[in-house]
C-alpha positions as a Markdown table, in Angstrom:
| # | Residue | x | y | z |
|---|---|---|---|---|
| 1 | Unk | 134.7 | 113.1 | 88.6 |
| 2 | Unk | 135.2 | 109.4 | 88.2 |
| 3 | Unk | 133.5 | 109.1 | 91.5 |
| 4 | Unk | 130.6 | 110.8 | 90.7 |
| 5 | Unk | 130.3 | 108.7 | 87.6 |
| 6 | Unk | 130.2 | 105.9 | 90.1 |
| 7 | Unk | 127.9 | 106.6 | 92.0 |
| 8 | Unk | 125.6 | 107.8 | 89.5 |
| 9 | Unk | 126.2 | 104.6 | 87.8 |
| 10 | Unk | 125.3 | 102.8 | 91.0 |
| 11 | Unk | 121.9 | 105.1 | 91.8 |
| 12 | Unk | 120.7 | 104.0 | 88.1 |
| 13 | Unk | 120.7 | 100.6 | 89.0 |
| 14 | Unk | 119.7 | 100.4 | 92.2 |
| 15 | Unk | 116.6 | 102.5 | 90.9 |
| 16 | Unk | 116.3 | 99.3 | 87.4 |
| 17 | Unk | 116.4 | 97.0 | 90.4 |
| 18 | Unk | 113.9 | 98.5 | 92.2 |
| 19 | Unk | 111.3 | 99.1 | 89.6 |
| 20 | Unk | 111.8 | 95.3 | 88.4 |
| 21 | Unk | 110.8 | 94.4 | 92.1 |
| 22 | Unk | 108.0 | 97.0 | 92.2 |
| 23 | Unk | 106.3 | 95.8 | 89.2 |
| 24 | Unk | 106.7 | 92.3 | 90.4 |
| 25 | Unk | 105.2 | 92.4 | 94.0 |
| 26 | Unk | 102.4 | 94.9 | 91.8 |
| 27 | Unk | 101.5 | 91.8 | 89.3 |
| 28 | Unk | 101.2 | 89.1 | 92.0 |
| 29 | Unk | 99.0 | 92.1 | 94.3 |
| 30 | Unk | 96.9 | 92.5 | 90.5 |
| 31 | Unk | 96.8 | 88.4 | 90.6 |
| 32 | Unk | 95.5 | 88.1 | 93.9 |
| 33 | Unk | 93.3 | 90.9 | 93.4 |
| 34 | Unk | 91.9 | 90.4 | 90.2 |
| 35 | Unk | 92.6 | 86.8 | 89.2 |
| 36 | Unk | 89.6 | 84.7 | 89.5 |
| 37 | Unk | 86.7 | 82.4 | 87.4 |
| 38 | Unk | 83.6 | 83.7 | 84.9 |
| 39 | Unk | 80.6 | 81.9 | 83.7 |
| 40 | Unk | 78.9 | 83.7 | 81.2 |
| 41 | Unk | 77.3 | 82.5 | 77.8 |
| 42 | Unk | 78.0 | 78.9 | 78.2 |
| 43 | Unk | 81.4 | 79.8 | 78.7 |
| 44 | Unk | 83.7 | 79.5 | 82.0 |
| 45 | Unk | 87.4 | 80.4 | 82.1 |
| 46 | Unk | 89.6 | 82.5 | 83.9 |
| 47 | Unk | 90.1 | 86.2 | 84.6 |
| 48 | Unk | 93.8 | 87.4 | 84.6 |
| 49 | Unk | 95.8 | 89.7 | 86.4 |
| 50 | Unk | 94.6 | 92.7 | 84.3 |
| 51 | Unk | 91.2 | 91.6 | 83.8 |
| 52 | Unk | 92.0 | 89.1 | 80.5 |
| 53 | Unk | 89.6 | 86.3 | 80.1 |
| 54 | Unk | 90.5 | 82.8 | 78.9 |
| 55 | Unk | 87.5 | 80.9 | 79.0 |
| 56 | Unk | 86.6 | 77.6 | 76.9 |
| 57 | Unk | 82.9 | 76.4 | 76.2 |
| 58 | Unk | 81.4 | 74.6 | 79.4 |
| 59 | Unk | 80.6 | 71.5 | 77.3 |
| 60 | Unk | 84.3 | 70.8 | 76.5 |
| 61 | Unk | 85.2 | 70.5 | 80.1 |
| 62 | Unk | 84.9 | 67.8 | 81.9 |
| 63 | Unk | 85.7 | 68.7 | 85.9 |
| 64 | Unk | 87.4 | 70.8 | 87.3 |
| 65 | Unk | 90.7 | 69.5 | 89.0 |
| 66 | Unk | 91.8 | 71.1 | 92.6 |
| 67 | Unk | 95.3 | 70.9 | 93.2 |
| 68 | Unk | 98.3 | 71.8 | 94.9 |
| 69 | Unk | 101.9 | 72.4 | 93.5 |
| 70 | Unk | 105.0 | 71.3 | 95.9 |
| 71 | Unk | 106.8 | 74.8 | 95.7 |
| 72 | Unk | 110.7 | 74.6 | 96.2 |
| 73 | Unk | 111.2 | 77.9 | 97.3 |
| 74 | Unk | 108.8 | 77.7 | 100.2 |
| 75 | Unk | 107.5 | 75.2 | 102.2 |
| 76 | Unk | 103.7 | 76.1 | 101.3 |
| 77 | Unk | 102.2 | 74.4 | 98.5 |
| 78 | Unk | 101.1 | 76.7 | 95.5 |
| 79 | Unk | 96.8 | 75.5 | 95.3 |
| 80 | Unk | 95.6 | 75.7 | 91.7 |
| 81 | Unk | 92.3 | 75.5 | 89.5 |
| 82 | Unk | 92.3 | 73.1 | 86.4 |
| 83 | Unk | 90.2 | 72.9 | 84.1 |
| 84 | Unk | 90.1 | 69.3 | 83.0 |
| 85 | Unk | 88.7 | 68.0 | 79.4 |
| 86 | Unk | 86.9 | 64.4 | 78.7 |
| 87 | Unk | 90.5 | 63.5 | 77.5 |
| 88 | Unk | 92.3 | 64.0 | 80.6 |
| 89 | Unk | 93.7 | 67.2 | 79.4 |
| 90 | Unk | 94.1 | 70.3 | 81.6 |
| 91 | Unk | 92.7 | 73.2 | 79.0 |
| 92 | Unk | 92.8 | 76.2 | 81.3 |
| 93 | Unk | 94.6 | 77.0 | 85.1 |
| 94 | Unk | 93.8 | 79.4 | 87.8 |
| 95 | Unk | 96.5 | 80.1 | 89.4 |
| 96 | Unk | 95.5 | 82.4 | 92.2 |
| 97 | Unk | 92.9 | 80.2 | 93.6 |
| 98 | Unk | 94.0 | 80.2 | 96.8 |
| 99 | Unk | 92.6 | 83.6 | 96.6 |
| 100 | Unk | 89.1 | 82.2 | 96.2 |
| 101 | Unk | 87.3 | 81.2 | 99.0 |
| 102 | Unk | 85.6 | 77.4 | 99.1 |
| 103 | Unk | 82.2 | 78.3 | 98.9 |
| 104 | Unk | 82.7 | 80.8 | 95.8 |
| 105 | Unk | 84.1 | 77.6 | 94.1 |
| 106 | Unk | 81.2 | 75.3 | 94.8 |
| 107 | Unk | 79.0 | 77.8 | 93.6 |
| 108 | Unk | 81.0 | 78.4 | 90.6 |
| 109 | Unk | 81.1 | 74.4 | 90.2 |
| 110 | Unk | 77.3 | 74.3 | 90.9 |
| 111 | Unk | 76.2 | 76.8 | 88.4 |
| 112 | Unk | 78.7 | 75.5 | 86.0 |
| 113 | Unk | 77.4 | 72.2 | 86.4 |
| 114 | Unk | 81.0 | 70.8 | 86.6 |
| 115 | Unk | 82.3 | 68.6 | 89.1 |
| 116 | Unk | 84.5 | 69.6 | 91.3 |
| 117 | Unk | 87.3 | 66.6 | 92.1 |
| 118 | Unk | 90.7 | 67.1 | 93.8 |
| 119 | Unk | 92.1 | 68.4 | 97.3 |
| 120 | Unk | 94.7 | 70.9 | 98.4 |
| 121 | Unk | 95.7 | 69.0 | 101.1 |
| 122 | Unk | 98.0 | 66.9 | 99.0 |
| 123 | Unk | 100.9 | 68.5 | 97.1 |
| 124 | Unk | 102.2 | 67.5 | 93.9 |
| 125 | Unk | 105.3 | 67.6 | 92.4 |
| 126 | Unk | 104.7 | 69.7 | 88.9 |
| 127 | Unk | 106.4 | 66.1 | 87.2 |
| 128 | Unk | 103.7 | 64.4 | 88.7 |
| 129 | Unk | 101.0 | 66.9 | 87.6 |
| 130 | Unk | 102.5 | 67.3 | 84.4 |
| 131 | Unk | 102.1 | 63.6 | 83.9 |
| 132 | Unk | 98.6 | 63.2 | 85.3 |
| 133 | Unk | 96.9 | 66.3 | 83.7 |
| 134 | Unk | 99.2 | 67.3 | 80.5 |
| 135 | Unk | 98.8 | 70.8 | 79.7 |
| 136 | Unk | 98.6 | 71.7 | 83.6 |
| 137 | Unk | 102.2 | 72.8 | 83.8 |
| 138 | Unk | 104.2 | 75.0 | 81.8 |
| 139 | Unk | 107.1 | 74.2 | 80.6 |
| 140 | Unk | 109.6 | 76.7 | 81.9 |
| 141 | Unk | 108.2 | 75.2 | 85.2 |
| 142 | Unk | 109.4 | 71.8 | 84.7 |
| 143 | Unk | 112.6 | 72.7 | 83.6 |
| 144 | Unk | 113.3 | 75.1 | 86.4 |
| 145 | Unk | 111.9 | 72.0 | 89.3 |
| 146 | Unk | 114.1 | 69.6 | 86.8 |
| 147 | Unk | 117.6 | 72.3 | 87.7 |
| 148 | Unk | 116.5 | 72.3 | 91.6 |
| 149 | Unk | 115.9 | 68.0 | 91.4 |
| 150 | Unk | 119.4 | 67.7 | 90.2 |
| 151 | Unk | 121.7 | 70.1 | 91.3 |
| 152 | Unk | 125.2 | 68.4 | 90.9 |
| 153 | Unk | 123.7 | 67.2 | 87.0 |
| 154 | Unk | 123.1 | 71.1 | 86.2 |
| 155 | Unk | 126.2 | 72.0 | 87.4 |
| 156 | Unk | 128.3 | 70.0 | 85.4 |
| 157 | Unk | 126.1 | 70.9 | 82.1 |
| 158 | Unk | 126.7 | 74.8 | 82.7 |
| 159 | Unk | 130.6 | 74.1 | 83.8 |
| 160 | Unk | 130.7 | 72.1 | 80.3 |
| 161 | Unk | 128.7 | 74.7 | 78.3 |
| 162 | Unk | 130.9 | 77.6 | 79.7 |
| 163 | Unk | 133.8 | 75.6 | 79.0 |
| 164 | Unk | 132.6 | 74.6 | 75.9 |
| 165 | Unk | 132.1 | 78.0 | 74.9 |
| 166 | Unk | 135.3 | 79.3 | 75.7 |
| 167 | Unk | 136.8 | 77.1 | 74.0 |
| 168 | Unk | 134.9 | 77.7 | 70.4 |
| 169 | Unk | 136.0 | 81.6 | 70.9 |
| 170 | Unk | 139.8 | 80.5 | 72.1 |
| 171 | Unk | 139.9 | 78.6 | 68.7 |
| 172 | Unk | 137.8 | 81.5 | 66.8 |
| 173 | Unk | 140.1 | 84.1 | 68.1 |
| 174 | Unk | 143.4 | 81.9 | 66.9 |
| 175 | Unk | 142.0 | 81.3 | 63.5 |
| 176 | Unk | 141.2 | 84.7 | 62.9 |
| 177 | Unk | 144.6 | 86.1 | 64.4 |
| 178 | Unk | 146.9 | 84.0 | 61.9 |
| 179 | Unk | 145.0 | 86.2 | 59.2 |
C-alpha cells in the first residue's frame, strides 16, 4: 500500500517534470518559428513567440543595433536585434534573430530606412550591453550573469541568508514556547 503510494507519488512528478520541459523546448521551437520583425504603418517592432507584436513608430528609432550576448551556459554566443533610439536607448529586442537570415535583415533595414550598425562576430558580456544600450538587457539577466561572475560572493550571501533565517525562526519558536 505504502508502496504503491510511492510510486504513484513518483509517476505524478516525473509526468510535472516532463510537461515543464515539454512546454519549454515548445516556446523556444514557437520562438524560433514565429519570432521575427514587421513593418507596417510606419511602425516596425517585433513579432513574439505566439504571434504578439511590439512595435514602436519608425521615427523614434534611430538604428538598429546587431549584437551578440556571451552565454554562460554554452560556448555560442546568443545574436540579438536592438532597436536603438536617438538617445542611445535600446526600445525594443529580437531575441531569435539568429533565426533570421542576413539578407531578410537588410531588406527589413532597407525598407525601414534604418541603419543597420553592429556585428555578431563579437560577444558581449550582458554588463557591457547593459551599460552601452540601457534597456537591452533585462534585469533578471544581469542578476543571474552577476551569481555565475561571482560564485564564492553568492555563496556566502545564501549560506548567511539561510543562516540568517534559521536563526529568526530558532528565536520565534523560543519566544512563542515560553507562552
Amino acid at each position: 500500500m505504502i508502496g504503491d503510494q510511492l510510486l504513484g507519488q513518483i509517476a505524478v512528478f516525473i509526468a510535472g517534470m516532463s510537461a515543464i520541459a515539454v512546454l519549454m523546448l515548445s516556446y523556444t521551437r514557437l520562438l524560433l518559428a514565429n519570432g521575427g520583425l514587421f513593418l507596417a504603418d510606419g511602425r516596425a517592432g517585433v513579432v513574439g513567440a505566439l504571434g504578439g507584436r511590439k512595435g514602436v513608430e519608425v521615427r523614434d528609432v534611430d538604428h538598429l543595433q546587431k549584437c551578440s550576448i556571451q552565454n554562460w551556459s554554452t560556448a555560442r554566443p546568443f545574436p540579438v536585434v536592438l532597436f536603438v533610439d536617438r538617445s542611445g536607448r535600446s526600445i525594443l529586442r529580437l531575441d531569435s534573430a539568429d533565426a533570421l537570415p542576413d539578407d531578410g535583415l537588410a531588406e527589413f533595414s532597407r525598407r525601414s530606412g534604418l541603419a543597420l550598425e553592429g556585428s555578431w562576430d563579437e560577444p558581449v558580456a550582458p554588463k557591457e550591453l547593459a551599460r552601452r544600450f540601457p534597456g537591452s538587457v533585462p534585469r533578471a539577466t544581469l542578476i543571474s550573469y552577476s551569481v555565475l561572475e561571482h560564485p564564492r560572493r553568492t555563496g556566502w550571501i545564501v549560506g548567511g541568508t539561510t543562516v540568517l533565517v534559521f536563526l529568526v525562526l530558532f528565536v520565534a519558536l523560543l519566544v512563542r514556547s515560553n507562552r
